[in-house]
ZALUM-928004 format. One record per residue: residue number from 1; residue in three letters; x, y, z of N, C-alpha, C, O, CB in turn. Coordinates in nm, 3 decimals. Glycine has a CB too. Layout:
BEGIN
> n:res:nX:nY:nZ:caX:caY:caZ:cX:cY:cZ:oX:oY:oZ:cbX:cbY:cbZ
> NUM:ALA:X:Y:Z:X:Y:Z:X:Y:Z:X:Y:Z:X:Y:Z
...
END
This chain:
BEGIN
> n:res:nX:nY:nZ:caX:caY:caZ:cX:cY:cZ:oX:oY:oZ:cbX:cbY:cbZ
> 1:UNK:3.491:-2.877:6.204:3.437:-2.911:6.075:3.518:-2.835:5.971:3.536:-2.714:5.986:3.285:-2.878:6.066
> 2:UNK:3.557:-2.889:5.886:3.606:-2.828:5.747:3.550:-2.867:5.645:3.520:-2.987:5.648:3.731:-2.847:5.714
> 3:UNK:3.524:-2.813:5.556:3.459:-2.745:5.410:3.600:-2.758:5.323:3.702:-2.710:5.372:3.391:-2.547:5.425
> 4:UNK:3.605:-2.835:5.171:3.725:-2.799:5.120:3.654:-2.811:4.964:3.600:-2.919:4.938:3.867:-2.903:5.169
> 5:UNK:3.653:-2.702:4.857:3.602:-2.752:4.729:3.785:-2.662:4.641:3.819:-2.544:4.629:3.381:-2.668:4.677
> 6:UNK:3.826:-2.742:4.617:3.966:-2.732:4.527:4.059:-2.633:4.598:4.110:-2.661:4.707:3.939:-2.672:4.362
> 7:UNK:4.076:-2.540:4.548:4.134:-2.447:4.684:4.084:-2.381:4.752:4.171:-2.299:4.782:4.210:-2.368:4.674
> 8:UNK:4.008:-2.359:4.796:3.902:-2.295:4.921:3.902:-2.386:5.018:3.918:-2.505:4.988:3.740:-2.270:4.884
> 9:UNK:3.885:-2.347:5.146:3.897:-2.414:5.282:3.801:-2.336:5.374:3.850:-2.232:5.418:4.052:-2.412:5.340
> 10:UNK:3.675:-2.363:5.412:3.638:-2.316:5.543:3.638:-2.403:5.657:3.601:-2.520:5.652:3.519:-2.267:5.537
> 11:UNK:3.679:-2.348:5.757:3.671:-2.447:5.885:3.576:-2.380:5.988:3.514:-2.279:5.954:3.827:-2.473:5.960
> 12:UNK:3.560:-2.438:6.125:3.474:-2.429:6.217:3.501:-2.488:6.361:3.561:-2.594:6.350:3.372:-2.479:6.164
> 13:UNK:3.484:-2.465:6.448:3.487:-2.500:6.587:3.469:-2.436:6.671:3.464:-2.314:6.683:3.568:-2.539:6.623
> 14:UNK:3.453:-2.550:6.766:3.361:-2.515:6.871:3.399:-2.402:7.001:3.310:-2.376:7.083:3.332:-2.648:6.929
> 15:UNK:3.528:-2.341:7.012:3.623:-2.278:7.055:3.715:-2.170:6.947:3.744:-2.196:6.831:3.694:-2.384:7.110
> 16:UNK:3.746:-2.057:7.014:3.852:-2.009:6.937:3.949:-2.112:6.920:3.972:-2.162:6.810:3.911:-1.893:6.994
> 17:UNK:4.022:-2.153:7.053:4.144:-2.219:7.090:4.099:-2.344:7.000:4.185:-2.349:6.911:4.176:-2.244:7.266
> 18:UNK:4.035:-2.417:6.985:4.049:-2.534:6.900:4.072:-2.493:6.759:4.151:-2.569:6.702:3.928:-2.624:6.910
> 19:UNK:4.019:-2.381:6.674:4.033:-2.311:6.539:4.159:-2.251:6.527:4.192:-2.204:6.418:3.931:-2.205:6.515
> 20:UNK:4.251:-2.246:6.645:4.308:-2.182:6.662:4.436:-2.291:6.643:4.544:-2.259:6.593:4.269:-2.106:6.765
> 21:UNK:4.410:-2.396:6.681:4.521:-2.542:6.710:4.475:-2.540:6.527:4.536:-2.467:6.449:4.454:-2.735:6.863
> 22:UNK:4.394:-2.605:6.494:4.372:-2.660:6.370:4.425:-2.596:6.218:4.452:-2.643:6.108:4.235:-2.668:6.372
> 23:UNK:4.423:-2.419:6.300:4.499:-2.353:6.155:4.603:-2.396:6.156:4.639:-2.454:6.054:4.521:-2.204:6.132
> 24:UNK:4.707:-2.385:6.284:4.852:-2.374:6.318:4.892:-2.534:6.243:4.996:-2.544:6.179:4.886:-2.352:6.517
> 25:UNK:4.802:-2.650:6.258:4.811:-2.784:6.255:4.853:-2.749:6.039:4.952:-2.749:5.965:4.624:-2.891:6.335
> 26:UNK:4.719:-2.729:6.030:4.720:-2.721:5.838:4.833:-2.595:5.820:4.879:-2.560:5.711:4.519:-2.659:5.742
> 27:UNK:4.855:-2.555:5.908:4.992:-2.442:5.801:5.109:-2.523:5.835:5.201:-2.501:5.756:5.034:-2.233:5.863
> 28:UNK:5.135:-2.600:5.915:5.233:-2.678:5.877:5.253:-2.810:5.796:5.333:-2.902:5.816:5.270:-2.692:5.965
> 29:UNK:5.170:-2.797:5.711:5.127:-2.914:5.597:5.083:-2.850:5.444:5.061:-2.912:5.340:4.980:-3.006:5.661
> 30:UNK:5.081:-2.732:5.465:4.966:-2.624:5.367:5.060:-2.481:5.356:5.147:-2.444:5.436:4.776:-2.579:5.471
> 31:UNK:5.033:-2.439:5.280:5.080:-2.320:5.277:4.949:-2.233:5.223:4.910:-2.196:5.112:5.213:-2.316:5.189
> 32:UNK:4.889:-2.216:5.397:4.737:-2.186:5.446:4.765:-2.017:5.463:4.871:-1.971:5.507:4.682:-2.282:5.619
> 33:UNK:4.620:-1.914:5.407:4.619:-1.819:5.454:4.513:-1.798:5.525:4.418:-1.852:5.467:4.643:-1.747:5.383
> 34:UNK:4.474:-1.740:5.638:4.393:-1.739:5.712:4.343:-1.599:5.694:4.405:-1.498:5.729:4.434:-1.784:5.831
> 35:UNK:4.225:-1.602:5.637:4.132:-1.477:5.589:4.080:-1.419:5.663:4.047:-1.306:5.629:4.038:-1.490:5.516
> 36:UNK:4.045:-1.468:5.805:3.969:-1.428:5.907:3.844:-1.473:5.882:3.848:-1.588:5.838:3.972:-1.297:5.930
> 37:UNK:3.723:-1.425:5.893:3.611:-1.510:5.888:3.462:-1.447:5.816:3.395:-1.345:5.827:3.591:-1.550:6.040
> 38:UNK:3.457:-1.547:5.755:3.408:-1.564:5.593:3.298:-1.475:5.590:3.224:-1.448:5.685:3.356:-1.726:5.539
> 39:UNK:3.291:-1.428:5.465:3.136:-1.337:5.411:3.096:-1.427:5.317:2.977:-1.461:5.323:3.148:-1.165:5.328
> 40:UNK:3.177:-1.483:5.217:3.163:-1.548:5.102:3.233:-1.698:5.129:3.330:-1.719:5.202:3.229:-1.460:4.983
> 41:UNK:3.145:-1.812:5.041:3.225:-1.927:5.015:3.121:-1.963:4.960:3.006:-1.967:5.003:3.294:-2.014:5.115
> 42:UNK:3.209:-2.019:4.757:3.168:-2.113:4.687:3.004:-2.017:4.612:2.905:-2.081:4.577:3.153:-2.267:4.801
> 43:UNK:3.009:-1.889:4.602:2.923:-1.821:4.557:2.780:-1.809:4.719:2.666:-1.769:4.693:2.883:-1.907:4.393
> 44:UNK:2.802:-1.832:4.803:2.667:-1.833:4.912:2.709:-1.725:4.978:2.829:-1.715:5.003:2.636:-1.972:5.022
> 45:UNK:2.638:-1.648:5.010:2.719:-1.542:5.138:2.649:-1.581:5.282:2.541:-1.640:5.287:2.684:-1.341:5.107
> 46:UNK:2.721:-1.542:5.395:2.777:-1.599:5.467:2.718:-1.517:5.571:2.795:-1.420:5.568:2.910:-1.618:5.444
> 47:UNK:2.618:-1.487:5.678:2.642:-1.406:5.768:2.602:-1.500:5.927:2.526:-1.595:5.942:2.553:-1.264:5.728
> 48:UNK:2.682:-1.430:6.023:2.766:-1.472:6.150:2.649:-1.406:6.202:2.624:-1.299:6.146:2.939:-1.419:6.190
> 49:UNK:2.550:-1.452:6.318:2.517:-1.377:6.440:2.516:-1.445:6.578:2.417:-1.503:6.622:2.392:-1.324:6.422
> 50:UNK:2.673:-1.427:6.667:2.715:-1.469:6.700:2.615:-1.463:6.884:2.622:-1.546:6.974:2.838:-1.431:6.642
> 51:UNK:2.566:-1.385:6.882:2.493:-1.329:6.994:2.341:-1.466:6.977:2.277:-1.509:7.073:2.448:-1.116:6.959
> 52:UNK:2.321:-1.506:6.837:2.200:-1.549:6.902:2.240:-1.678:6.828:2.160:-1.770:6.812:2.042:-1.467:6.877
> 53:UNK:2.354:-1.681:6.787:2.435:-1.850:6.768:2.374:-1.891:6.660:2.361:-2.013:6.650:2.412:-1.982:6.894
> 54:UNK:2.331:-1.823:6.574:2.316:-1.878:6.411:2.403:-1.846:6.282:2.477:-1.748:6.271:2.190:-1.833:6.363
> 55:UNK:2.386:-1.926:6.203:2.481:-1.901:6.058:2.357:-1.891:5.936:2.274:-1.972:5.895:2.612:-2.064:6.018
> 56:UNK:2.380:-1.787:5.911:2.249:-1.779:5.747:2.348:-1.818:5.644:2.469:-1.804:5.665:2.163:-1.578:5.685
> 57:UNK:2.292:-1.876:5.515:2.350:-1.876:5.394:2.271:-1.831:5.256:2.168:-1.892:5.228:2.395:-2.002:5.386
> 58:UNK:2.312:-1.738:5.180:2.192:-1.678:5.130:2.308:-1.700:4.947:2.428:-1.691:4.920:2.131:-1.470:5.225
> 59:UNK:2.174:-1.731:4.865:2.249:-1.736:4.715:2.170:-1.629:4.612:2.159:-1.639:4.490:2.238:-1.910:4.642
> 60:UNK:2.125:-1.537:4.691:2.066:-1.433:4.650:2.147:-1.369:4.545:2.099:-1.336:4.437:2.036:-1.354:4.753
> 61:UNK:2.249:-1.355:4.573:2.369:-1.259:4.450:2.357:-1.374:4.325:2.322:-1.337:4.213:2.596:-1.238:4.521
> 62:UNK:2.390:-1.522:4.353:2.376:-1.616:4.250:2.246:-1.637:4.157:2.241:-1.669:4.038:2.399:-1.728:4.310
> 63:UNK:2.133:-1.607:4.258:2.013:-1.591:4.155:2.019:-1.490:4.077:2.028:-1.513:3.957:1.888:-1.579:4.210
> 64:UNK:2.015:-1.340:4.128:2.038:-1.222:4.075:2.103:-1.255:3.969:2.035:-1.233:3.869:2.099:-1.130:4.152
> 65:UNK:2.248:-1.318:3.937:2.302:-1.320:3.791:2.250:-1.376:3.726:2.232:-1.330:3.613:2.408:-1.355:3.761
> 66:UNK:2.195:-1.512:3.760:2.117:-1.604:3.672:1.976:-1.503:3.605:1.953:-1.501:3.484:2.063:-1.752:3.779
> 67:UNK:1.905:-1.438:3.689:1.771:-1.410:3.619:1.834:-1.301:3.552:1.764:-1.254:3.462:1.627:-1.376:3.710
> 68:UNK:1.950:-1.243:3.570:1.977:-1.103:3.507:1.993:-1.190:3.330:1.954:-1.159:3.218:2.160:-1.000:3.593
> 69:UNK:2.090:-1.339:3.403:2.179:-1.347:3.237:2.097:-1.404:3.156:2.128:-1.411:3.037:2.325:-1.442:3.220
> 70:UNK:1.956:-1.463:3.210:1.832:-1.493:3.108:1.704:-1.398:3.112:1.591:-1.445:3.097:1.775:-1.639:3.140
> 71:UNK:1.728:-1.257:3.131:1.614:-1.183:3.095:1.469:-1.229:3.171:1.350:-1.231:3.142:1.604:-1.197:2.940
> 72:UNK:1.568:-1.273:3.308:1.419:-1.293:3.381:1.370:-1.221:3.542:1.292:-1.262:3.628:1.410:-1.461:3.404
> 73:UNK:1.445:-1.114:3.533:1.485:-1.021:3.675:1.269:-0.985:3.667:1.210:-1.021:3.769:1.659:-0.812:3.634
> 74:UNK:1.201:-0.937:3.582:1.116:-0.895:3.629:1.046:-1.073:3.658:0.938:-1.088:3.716:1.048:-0.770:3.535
END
């Protein structure tokens, strides 16, 4: 699976070795950097728990600015 919003790219699979074919595939088409694997994308943060095979996505930092930048944190 890949994710693409303008220049940002996250990808996904089901294997190292397949994530592993697919970077090698887009850097020879792309002039791709491979960040290693994500905390952040597109303002959501990102956390991995790989032991019990879930992905959280949290926009907690994005609310935080919003209620900060309209005086509505309490």
């Amino acid at each position: 699976m890949v994710g693409v919003h303008i220049d940002d790219m996250a990808a996904a699979a089901s294997t190292n070795a397949e994530l592993e074919s697919l970077i090698k595939d887009l850097q020879k088409v792309l002039a791709l950097i491979d960040m290693g694997y994500m905390k952040w994308f597109l303002g959501m943060e990102i956390t991995c728990n790989h032991a019990s095979r879930t992905v959280t996505l949290s926009q907690a930092a994005y609310i935080n600015t919003i209620t900060h930048r309209f005086s509505m944190q309490d």
